[in-house]
C-alpha positions in Angstrom: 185.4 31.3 12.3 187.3 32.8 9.6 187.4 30.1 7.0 183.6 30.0 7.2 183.1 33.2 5.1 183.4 32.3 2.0 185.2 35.0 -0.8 182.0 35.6 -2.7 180.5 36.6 0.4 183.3 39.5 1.4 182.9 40.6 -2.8 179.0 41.2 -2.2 179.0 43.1 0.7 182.5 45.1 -0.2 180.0 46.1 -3.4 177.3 46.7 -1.2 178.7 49.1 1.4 180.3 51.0 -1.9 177.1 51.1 -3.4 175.4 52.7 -0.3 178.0 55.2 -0.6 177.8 55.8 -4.1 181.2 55.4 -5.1 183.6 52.8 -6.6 186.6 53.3 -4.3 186.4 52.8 -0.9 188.6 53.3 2.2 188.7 51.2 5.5 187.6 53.5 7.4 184.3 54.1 5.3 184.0 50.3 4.8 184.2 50.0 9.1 181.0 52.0 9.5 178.7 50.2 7.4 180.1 46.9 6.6 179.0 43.7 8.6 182.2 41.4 7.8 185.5 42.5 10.6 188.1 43.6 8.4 190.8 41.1 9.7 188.7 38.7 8.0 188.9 40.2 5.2 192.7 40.6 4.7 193.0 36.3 6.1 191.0 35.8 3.0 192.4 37.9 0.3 195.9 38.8 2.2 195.3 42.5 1.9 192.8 45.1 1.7 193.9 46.2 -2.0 193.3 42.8 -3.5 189.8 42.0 -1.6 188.6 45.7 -3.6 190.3 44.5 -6.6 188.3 41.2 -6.7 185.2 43.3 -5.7 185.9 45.4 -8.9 187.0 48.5 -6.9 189.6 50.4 -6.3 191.2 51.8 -2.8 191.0 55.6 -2.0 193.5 57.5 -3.5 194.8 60.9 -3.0 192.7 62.0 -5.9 188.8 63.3 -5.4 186.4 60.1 -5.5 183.8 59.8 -7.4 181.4 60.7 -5.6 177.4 62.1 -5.8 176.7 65.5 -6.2 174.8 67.7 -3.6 171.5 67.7 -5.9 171.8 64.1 -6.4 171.9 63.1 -2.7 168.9 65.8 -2.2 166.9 64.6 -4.7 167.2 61.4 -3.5 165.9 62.3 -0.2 162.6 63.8 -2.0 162.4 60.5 -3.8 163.0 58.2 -0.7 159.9 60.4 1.0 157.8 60.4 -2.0 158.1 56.4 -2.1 157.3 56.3 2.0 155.5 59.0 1.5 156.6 60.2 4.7 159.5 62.1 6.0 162.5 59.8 6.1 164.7 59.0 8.7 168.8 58.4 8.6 167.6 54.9 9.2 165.3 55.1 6.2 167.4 56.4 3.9 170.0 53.2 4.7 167.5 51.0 4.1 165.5 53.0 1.3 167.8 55.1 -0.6 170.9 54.8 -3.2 173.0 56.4 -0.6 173.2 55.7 3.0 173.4 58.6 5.4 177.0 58.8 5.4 177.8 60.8 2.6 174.8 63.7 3.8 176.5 63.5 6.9 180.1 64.0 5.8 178.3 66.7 3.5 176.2 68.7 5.9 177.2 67.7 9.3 174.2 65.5 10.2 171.4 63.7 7.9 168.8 66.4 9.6 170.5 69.1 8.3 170.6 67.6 4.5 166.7 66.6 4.6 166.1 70.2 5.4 168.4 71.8 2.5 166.3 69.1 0.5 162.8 70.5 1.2 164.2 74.1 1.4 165.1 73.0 -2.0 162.7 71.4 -4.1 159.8 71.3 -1.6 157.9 68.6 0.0 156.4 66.0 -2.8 152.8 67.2 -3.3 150.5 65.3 -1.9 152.9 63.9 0.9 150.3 62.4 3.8 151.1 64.2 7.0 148.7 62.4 9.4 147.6 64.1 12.8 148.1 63.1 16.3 145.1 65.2 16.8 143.8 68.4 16.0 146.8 70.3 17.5 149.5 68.4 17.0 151.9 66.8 13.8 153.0 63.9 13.6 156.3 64.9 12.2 158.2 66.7 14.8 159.0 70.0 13.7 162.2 70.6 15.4 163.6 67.4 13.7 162.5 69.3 10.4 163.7 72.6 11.3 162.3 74.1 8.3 160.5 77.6 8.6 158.6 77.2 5.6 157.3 73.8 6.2 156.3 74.8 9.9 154.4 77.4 9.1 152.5 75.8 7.1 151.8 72.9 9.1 150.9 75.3 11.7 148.3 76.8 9.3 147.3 73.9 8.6 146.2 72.9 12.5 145.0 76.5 12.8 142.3 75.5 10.2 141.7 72.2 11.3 138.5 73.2 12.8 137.4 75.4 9.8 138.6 72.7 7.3 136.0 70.3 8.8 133.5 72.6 8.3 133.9 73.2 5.0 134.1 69.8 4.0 130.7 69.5 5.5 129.7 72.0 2.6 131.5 70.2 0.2 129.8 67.0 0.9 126.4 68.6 0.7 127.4 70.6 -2.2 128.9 67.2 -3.9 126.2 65.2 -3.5 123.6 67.8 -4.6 122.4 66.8 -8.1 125.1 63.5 -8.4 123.7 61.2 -6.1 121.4 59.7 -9.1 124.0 59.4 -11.6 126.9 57.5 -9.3 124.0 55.2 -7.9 122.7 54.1 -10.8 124.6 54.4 -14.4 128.3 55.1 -13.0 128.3 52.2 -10.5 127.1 49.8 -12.7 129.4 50.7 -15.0 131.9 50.5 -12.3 131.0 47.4 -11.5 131.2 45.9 -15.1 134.7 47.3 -15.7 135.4 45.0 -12.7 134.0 41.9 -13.8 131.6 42.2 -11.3 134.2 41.5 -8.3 132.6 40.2 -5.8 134.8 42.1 -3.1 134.5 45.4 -5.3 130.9 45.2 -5.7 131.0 45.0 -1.9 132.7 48.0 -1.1 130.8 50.2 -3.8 128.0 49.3 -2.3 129.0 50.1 1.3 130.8 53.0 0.9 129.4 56.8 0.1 130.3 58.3 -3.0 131.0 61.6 -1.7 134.4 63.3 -0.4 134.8 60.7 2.4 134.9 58.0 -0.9 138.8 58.6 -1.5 139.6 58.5 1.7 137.8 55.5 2.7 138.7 53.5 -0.5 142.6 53.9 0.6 141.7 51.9 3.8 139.7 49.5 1.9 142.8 49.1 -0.3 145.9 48.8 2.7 143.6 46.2 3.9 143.6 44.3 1.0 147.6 44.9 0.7 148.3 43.8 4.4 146.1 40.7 4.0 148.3 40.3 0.7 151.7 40.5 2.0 150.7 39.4 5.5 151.9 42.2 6.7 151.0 43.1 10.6 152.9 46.2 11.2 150.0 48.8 11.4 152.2 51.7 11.3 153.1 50.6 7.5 151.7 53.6 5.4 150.0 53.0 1.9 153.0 54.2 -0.1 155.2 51.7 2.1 153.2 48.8 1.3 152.5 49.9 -2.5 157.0 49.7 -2.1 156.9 46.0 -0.7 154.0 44.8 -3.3 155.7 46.0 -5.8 159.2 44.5 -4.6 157.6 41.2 -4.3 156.1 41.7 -7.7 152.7 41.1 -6.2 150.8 43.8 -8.4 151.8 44.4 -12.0 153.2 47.8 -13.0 149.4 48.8 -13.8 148.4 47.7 -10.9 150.9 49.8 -8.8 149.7 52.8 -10.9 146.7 52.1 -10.3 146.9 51.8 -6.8 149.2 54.9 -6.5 146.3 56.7 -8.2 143.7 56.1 -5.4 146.7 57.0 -2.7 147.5 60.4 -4.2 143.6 61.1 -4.6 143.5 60.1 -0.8 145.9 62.7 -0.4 144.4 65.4 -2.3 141.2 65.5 -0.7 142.7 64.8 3.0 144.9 67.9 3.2 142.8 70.4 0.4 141.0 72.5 2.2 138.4 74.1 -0.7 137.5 71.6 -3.6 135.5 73.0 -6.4 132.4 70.3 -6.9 132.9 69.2 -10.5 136.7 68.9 -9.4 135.8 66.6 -6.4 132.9 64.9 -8.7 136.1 63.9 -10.9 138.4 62.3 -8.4 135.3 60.3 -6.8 135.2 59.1 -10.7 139.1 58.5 -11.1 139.4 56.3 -7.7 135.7 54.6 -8.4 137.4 53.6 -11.7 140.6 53.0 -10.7 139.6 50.6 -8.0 137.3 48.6 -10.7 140.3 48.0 -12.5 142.7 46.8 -9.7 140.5 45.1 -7.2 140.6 41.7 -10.0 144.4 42.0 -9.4 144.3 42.1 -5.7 141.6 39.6 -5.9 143.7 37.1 -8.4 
């Protein structure tokens, strides 16, 4: 069994499980928790553990301090990691996800729980994060695993003016519409339209959908449709941001075309979670996703 793991092999994934811990020496005890090759393999390979780092390009621990992360470094990669998922991460997340694995937060603050909440006590959530609702009194994200008093009370505000928030976005809508309806269904579309090259599955989805606060919203589903038929991707609990992650990854959309997409997500978010938008302000992000999607429907289409 042993002589079928081949040298190059152990080097890779010695470099990997530094890498996840951000460092260029690394003990055996480290190396146990997150590498996938047993150890006695390693030494029948390379004889000991000091030459299998050395041909990895590393060095063993030493008595000296490693060279490790800092404390804002492994925070701010935590707001970055959410931003990207745009959710909150979990320790299994951030493994798959992040620079670092969860093992330095947790030799740092005890338990990966406790470091996301320094992170968010720190810099704050990412603006426009998408915190979607079980209903209307309940958050998805558990609060107790955030145990963050700022961040609960707002979400609690938040459900507190669910109700109202609905209600107001009635008025928006009639507000919005009032005195634009002419403009966006004749002039703007069209123009729309020809920006697009007159996409046929564009053209379609103008058509069908209302160009009023509901229009952000709705084009974000129109567009993780499109990405899920595009990476074939079946796991409906995938959020936009995730699949924007694997598109990109897979180089599926140009760097525009992320943009782009990331454009219409961020609008989704904005007019999901705001509970007051000023007409002309709402009247220029129906123009920036309308846009935006005329530009990188051709893409998805291609």
């Amino acid at each position: 069994m042993t002589s079928k793991v081949d040298k190059s092999e152990i080097v890779a994934e010695l470099q990997k499980v530094a890498g996840m811990l951000g460092t260029n020496q690394l003990s055996q005890g480290d190396y146990d928790e997150l590498g996938t090759i047993n150890r006695g393999t390693i030494r029948n390979r390379f004889g000991n553990w000091k030459d299998a780092l050395t041909a990895a390009g590393l060095a063993p621990v030493t008595s000296k301090k490693r060279n490790l992360p800092s404390d804002d470094e492994l925070l701010r990669e935590i707001i970055k990691v959410t931003s990207e998922l745009d959710k909150i991460p979990s320790a299994h997340d951030m493994n798959a996800y992040g620079c670092f694995s969860q093992k330095p937060y947790t030799n740092r603050w005890g338990t990966f729980t406790t470091a996301r909440e320094t992170a968010y006590t720190k810099y704050g959530l990412p603006i426009g994060l998408n915190l979607p609702l079980r209903n209307s009194h309940s958050v998805k994200i558990s609060l107790t695993d955030i145990q963050s008093q700022d961040l609960e009370e707002n979400l609690k505000n938040n459900n507190f003016k669910k109700k109202e928030r609905l209600q107001d976005s009635k008025q928006i809508l009639a507000s919005a519409n009032h005195g634009i309806t002419v403009d966006f269904s004749s002039d703007i579309i069209e123009s729309a339209k020809e920006a697009s090259g007159q996409n046929d599955k564009f053209c379609l989805i103008v058509d069908k959908l209302p160009l009023d606060k509901s229009f952000p919203i709705d084009l974000a589903k129109e567009l993780e449709r499109e990405l899920r038929q595009l990476l074939n991707c079946n796991d409906r609990n995938a959020t936009l941001g995730l699949l924007l992650k694997h598109a990109k990854d897979d180089n599926f959309l140009t760097e525009m075309g992320i943009d782009l997409a990331h454009t219409i997500r961020k609008q989704r978010n904005f007019v999901a979670h705001e509970e007051i938008i000023d007409r002309k302000a709402l009247q220029a992000q129906i123009f920036l996703c309308l846009f935006a999607a005329a530009l990188l429907w051709p893409e998805l289409s291609a």
